[in-house]
C-alpha positions in Angstrom: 19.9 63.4 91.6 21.4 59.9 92.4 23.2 58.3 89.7 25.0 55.1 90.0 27.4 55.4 87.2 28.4 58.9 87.3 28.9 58.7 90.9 31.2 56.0 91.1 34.7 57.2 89.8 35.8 53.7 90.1 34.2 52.4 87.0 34.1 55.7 84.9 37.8 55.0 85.2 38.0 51.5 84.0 35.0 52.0 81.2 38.2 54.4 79.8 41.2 52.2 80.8 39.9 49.2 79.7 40.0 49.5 75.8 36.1 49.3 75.1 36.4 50.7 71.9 37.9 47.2 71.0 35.1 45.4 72.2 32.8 47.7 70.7 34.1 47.0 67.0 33.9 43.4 68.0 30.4 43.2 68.6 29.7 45.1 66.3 31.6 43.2 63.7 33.3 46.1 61.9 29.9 48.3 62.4 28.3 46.5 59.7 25.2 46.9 61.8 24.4 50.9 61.2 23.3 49.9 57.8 20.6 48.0 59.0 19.7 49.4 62.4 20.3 53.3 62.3 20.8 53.6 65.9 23.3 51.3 65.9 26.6 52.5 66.2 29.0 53.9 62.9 32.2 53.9 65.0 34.6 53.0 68.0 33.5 56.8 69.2 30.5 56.4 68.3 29.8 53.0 70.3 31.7 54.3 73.2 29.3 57.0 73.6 26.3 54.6 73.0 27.7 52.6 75.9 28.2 55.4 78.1 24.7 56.8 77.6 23.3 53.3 78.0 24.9 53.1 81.6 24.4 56.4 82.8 20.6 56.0 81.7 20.9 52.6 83.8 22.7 54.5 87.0 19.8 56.9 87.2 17.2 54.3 87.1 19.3 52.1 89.8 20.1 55.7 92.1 16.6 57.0 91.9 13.8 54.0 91.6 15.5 51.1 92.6 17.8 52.1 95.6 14.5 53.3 97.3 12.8 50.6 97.3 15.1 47.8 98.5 14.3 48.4 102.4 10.7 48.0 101.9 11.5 44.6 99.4 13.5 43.0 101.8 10.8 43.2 103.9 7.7 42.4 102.0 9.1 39.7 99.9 7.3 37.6 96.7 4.1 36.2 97.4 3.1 32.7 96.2 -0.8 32.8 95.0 -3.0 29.7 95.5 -2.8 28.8 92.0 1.1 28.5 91.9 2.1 32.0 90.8 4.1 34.4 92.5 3.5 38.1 93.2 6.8 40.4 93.2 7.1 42.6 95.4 5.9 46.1 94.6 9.9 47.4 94.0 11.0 44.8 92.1 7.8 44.5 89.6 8.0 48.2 89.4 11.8 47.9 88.6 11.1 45.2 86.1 8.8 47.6 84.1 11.7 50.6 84.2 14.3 48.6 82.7 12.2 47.0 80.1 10.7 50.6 79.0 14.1 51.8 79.2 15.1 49.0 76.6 17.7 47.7 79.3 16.8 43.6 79.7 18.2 42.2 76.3 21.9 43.8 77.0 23.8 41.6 74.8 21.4 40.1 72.8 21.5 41.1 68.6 19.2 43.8 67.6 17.0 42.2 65.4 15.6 40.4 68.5 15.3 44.1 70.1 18.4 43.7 71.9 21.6 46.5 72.8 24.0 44.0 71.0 26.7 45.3 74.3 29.9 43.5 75.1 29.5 41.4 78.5 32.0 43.9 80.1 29.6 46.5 79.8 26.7 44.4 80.6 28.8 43.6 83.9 29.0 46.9 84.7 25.3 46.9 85.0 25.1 44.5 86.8 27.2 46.1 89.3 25.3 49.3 89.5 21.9 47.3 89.9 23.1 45.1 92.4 24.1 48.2 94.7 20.7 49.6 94.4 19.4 46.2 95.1 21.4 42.9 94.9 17.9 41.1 94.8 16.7 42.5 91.3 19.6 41.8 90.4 19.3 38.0 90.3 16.3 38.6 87.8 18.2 41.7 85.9 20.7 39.4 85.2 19.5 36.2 84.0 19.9 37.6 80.8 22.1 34.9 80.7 19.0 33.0 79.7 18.4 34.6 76.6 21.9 34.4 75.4 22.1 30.8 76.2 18.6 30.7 73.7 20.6 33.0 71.0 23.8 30.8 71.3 22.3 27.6 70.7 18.4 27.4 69.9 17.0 26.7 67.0 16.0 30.1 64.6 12.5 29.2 65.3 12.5 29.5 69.3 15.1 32.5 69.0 12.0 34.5 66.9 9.3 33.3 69.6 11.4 33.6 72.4 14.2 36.2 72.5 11.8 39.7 71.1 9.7 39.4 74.4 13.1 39.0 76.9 14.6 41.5 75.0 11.4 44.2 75.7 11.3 42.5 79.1 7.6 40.9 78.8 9.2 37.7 79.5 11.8 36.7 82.3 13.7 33.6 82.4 15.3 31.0 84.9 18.2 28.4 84.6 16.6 25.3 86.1 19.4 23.0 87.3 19.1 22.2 91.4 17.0 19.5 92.7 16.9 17.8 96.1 19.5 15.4 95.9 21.3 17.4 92.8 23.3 20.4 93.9 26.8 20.9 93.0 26.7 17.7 91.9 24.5 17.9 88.4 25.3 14.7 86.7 23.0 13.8 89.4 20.2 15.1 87.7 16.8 13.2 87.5 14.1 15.3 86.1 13.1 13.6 82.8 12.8 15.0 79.6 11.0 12.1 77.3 9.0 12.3 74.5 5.7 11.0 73.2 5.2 9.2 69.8 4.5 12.5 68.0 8.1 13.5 69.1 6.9 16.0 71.2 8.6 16.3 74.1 7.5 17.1 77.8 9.1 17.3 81.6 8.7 15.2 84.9 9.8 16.4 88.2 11.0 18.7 90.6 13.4 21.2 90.6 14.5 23.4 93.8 16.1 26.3 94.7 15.6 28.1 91.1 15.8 31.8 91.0 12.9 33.3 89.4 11.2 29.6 88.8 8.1 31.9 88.3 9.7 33.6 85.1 8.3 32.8 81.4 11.0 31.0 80.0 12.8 28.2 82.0 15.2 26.1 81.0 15.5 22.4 82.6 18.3 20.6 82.3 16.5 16.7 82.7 17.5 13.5 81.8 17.2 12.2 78.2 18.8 9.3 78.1 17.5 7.4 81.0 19.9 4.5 80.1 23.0 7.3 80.5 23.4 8.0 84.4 26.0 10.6 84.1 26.3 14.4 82.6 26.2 12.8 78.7 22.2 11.6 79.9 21.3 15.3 79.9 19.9 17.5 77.8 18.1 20.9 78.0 14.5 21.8 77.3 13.0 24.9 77.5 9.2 25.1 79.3 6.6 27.7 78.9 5.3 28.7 82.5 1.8 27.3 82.4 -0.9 25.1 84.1 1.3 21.9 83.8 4.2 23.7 85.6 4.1 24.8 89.3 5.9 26.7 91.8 5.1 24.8 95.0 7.0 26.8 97.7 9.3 29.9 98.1 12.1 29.3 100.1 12.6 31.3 103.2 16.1 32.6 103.2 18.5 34.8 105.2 18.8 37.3 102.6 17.9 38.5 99.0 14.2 38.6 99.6 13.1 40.3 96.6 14.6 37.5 94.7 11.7 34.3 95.0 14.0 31.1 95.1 11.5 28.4 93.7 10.3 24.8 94.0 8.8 23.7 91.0 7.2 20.8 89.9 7.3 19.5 86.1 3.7 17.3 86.1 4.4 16.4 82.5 5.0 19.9 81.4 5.3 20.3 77.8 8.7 21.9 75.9 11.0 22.3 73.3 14.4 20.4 72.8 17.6 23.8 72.9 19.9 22.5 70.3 21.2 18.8 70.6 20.2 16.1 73.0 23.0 15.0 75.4 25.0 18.8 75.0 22.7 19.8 77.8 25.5 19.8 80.8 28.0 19.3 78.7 28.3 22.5 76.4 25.4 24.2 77.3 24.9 24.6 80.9 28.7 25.2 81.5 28.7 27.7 78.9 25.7 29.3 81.0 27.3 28.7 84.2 30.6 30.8 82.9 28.3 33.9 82.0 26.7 33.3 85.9 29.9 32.9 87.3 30.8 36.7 86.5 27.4 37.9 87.1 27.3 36.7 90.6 30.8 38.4 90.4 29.5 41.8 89.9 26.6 41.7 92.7 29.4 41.0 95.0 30.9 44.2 93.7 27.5 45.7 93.8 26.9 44.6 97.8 30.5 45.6 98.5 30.9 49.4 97.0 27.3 49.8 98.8 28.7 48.6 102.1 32.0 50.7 101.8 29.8 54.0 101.0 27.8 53.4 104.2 30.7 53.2 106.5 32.5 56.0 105.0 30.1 58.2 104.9 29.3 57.2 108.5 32.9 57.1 109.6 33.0 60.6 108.2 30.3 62.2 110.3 30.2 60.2 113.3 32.0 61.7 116.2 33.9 60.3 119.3 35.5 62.1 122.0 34.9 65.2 119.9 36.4 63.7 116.5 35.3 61.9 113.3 36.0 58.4 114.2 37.6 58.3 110.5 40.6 59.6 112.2 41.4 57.0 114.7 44.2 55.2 112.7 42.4 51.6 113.5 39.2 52.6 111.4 41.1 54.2 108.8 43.1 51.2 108.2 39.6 49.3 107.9 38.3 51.8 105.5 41.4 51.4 103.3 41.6 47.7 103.4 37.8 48.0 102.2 38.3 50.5 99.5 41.5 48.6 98.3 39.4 45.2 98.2 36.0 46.6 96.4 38.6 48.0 94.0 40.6 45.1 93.6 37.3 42.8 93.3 36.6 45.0 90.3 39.5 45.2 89.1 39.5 41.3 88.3 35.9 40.8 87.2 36.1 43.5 84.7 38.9 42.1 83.3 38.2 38.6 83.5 34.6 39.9 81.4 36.8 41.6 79.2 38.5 38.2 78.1 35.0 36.8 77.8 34.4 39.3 75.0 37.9 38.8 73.0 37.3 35.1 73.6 34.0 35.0 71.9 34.8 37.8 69.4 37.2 35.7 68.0 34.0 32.3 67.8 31.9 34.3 66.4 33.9 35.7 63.6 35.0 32.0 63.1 31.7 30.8 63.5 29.2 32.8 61.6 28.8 34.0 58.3 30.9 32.1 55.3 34.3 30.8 56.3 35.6 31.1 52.8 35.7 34.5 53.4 38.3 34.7 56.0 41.8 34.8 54.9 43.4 31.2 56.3 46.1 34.1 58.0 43.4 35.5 59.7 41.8 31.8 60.5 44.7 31.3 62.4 45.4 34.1 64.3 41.6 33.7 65.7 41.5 30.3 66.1 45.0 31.1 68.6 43.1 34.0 70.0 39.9 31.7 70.8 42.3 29.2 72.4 44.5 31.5 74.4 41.2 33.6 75.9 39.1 30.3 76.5 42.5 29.0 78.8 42.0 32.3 80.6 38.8 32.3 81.1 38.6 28.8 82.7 41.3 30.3 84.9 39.6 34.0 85.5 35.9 33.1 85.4 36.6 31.2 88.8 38.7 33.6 90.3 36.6 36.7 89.8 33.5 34.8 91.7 35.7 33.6 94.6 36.9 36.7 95.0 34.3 39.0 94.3 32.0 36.8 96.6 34.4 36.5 99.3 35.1 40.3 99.3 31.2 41.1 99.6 31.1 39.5 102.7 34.6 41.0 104.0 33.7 44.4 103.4 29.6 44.5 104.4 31.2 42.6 107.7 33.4 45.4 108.1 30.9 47.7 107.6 28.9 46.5 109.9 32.3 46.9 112.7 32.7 50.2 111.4 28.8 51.4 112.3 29.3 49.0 115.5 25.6 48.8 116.9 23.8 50.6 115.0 25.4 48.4 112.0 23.5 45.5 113.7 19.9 47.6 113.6 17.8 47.6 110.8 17.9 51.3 110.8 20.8 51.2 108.8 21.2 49.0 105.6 24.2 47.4 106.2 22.8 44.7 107.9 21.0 43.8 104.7 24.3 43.8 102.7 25.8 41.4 105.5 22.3 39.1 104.3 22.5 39.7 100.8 26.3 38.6 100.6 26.5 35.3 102.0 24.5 33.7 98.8 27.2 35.0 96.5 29.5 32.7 98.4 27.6 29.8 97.4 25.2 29.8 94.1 26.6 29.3 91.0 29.0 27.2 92.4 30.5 27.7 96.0 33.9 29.3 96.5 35.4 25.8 97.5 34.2 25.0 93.7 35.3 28.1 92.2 39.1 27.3 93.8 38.9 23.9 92.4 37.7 25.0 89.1 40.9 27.8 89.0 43.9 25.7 90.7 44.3 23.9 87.6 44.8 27.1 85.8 47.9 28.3 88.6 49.1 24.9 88.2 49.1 24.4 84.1 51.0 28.3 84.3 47.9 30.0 82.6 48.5 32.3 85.8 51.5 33.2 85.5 51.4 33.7 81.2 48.4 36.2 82.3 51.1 38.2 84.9 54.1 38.1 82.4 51.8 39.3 79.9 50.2 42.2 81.4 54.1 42.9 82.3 55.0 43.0 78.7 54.7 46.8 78.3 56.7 49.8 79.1 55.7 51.4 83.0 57.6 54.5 84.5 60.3 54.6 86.2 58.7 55.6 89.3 56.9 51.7 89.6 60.4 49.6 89.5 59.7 48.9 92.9 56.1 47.5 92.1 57.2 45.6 89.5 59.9 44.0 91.5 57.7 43.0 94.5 55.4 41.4 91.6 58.2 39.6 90.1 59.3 38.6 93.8 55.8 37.2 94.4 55.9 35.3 90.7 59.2 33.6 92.3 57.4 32.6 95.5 54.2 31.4 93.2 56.9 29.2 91.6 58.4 27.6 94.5 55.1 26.6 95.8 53.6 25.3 92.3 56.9 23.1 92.2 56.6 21.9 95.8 53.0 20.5 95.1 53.7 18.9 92.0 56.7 17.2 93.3 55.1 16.3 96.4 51.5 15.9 95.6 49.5 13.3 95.8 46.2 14.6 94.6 44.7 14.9 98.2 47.9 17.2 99.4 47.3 19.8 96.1 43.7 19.7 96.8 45.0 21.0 100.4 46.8 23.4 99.5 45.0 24.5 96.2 43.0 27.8 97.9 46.5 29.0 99.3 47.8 28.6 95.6 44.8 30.8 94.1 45.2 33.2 96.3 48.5 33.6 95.3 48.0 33.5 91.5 45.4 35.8 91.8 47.1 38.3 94.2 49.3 38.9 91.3 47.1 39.0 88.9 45.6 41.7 90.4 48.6 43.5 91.4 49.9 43.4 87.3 46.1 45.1 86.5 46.6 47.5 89.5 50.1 48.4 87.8 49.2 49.1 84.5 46.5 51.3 86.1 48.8 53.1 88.1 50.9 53.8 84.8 48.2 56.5 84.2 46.6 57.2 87.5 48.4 58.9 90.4 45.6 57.5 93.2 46.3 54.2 91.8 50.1 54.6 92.4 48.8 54.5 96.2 46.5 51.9 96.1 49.1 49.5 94.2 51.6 50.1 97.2 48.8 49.5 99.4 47.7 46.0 98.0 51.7 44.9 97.6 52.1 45.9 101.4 49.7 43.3 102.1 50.1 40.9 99.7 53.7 39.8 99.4 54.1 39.1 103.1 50.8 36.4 102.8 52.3 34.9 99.4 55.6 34.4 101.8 53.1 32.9 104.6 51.5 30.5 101.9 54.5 29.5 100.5 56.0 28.4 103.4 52.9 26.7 104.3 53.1 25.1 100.8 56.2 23.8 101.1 56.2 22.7 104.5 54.6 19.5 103.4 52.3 19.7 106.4 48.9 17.5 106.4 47.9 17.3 109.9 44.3 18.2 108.7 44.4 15.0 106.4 46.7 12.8 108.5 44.6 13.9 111.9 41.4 15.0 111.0 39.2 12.9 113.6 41.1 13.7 116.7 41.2 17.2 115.8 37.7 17.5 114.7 36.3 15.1 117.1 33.3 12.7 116.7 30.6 13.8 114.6 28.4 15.5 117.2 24.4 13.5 117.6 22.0 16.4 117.0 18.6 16.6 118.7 
């Protein structure tokens, strides 16, 4: 029987690398919980097998409903009714009602709301294994997001209406932030929030391109304050799907069918205010936004590991003049860089959610409960912790998205070269995948935004702090090589920060600023790969592998760095030539 977790070694070894057991007691704030909840976990062992059976529960529902059914979603799509519902299609409805029997759509939500109270690192996971069955469920599997953001900062009075019927998935949700004229760009945002002189309060207007705008719960960011015209006019108020809220198209897209991408329209809808007016952008959205940043991480992984398998198992059995075309050195040297990428995709957004968790492990002990309590020692040492993670995280968030997006693409592309033309036929899924990917690319932020969003993190030296410390340990002997051609690259990294600081006026950094992530996160990946292979012979290989590759571009992007080269800026319209008069 199909299994997505127990099948993929790749994750069974980082869900025991990675210290879980950590992030377990975090959670589960000293195991207090068992008292209350008896199938809540009494220990680190204890938790570790809860989160093991949760996932391998997970990779059977993904291996043998899910994965079935994508073909026939892609092609049937949602259906939008005449009264402004939507239909799902028969796979993803049918998946809905799986994971909410199986207890699986309030992941990290507390249990007295029903939830699994699991770190986000194990949610991740998940998130991985659904998207590889199908990367369009996944966009409603994991707004979860939605029900955190409630949890987080709602009022106790919406968190008992609202979070029981998520967690038993009844209810879905949507973030609803895009409109026509607001994309990236949502201090732009004009949807109004106002209220009447009851104080109740109510939206006007239309929203587009929302991701499961036909789910239960949807939170609108709007504008509050009309008299405010920037991101501190915003607020956020959550809407009941109902008769004064209407979906009034589904977008038809390239990929991602199963997933209906709304318009809405807000005729006066009525809601409730989340937490504080003007935090809506601010604290609350971005804090949504991080949690979406590393889910649309993980369907990237998701898209890519499904890709690889296809092509190797097709490199594998396809035969030309009379061999397995796995043996032709070109294809294997394909395969490897796909392998090495999936892996290194993962790699990063595991660990990037793994600093989510110590991050808000060390809020929420601060946070909650009676501060008098905590020894003023302890006080400090979390309120470090909270400041260190929260620097990474503005620094790793953004990398793991760029990257995991970008490699979705890379590797379902080479897929598709590997199958040749029957990759381009819908007889074979990776065509699909090719679809699926290119959205990662772009919601949640585009990779151009992601790169802007982590340069200042490779600039400040949060980049290199993260290197140096995952370098602070003892490795074998055997990896002195590795760890010198790290080093080496930390040198070049260097050079080239200095350069752009030195030379920069803000347009030259912005030039160079995807060269100088790459970089930073090249090595980051490289020190995560190292203290891998400290315990894992095949990841010995695979480190050697991704330093072969790597140092000579960080050479190549130094150089370019430092060249103090701007013929893009200094000769952009003879290059590009005049903007062309379409038809």
């Amino acid at each position: 029987m199909a299994n997505f977790f127990t099948d993929n070694e790749d994750i069974r070894f980082l869900f025991e690398h990675l210290d879980v057991a950590r992030l377990g007691e975090i959670v589960e704030e000293g195991f207090k919980y068992h008292a209350e909840f008896d199938y809540a976990p009494e220990n680190a062992a204890d938790a570790l097998d809860n989160y093991r059976r949760i996932l391998t529960s997970l990779g059977q529902i993904a291996g043998e409903d899910i994965a079935p059914t994508a073909e026939e979603t892609d092609k049937v799509g949602n259906l939008l009714n005449a009264d402004g519902s939507v239909t799902y299609a028969p796979g993803i409805a049918k998946a809905l009602r799986l994971l909410g029997q199986a207890d699986l759509m309030g992941f990290t939500l507390p249990y007295r709301f029903g939830g699994l109270n699991c770190p986000n690192l194990v949610y991740t996971m998940s998130n991985e294994i659904v998207s590889r069955a199908d990367a369009a469920l996944m966009n409603i599997y994991g707004l979860q997001g939605i029900a955190e953001t409630i949890n987080a900062f709602a009022s106790e009075e919406l968190k008992q209406q609202y979070l029981p019927p998520m967690a038993s998935g009844k209810w879905t949700g949507a973030m609803v932030l895009t409109e026509p004229d607001a994309g990236s760009d949502l201090q732009a945002v004009k949807t109004r929030g106002w209220q009447d002189e009851q104080g109740n309060w109510y939206v006007s207007g239309v929203k587009r391109f929302i991701t499961n705008g036909c789910g239960e719960v949807l939170l609108v960011l709007c504008r509050t304050e009309p008299e405010i015209s920037d991101g501190r006019g915003l607020s956020v108020i959550l809407v009941e799907r109902g008769p004064k809220v209407r979906v009034r198209r589904l977008e038809n897209k390239l990929g991602i069918h199963g997933s209906p991408t709304c318009e809405i329209f807000f005729d006066d809808a009525p809601g409730k205010l989340v937490g504080e007016r003007q935090r809506g952008l601010i604290t609350y959205v971005m804090s949504l936004m991080n949690g979406a940043r590393i889910g649309i991480a993980a369907q990237g992984l998701g898209i890519g590991e499904a890709a690889y398998r296809v092509a190797r198992n097709y490199a594998n059995s396809r035969k030309q003049f009379g061999v397995a075309i796995q043996n032709f050195p070109a294809v294997k040297d394909l395969l490897v860089d796909m392998s090495v990428d999936v892996q290194a995709a993962r790699t990063l957004t595991y660990y990037a959610a793994f600093c989510v968790d110590l991050e808000l492990g060390a809020l929420r002990r601060l946070e909650l409960g009676d501060p008098s309590t905590i020894p003023p020692e302890e006080k400090k040492t979390l309120r470090a912790t909270s400041r260190k993670y929260k620097g990474y995280n503005k620094l790793l968030t953004p990398m793991a998205k760029y990257y995991a997006s970008e490699m979705s693409m890379r590797v379902s592309n080479s897929a598709m070269a590997v199958l040749g033309g029957s990759g381009y036929m819908k007889d074979y899924p990776v065509e699909r995948y090719l679809r699926d990917s290119r959205i990662t690319t772009i919601y949640e932020g585009t990779s151009q935004l992601q790169v802007v969003a982590a340069v200042a993190g490779v600039l400040s030296g949060t980049c290199k702090d993260v290197v140096e410390e995952l370098l602070a340990k003892d490795f074998p002997a055997e990896l002195a090589d590795a760890l010198a051609g790290i080093r080496q690259g930390l040198a070049l990294l260097d050079q080239a920060l200095e350069f752009m600081k030195a030379n920069g006026a803000n347009q030259y950094r912005d030039l160079c600023a995807r060269k100088a992530v790459d970089m930073g996160l090249y090595l980051i990946v490289a020190a995560l790969f190292a203290g891998q292979a400290a315990v894992n012979d095949r990841k010995k290989a695979v480190l050697r592998r991704w330093l072969a590759d790597k140092l000579p571009l960080m050479g190549a992007f130094k150089d370019q760095i430092c060249s103090g080269q701007q013929v893009t800026l200094q000769e952009f319209d003879a290059i590009a030539g005049p903007v062309p008069v379409l038809d």
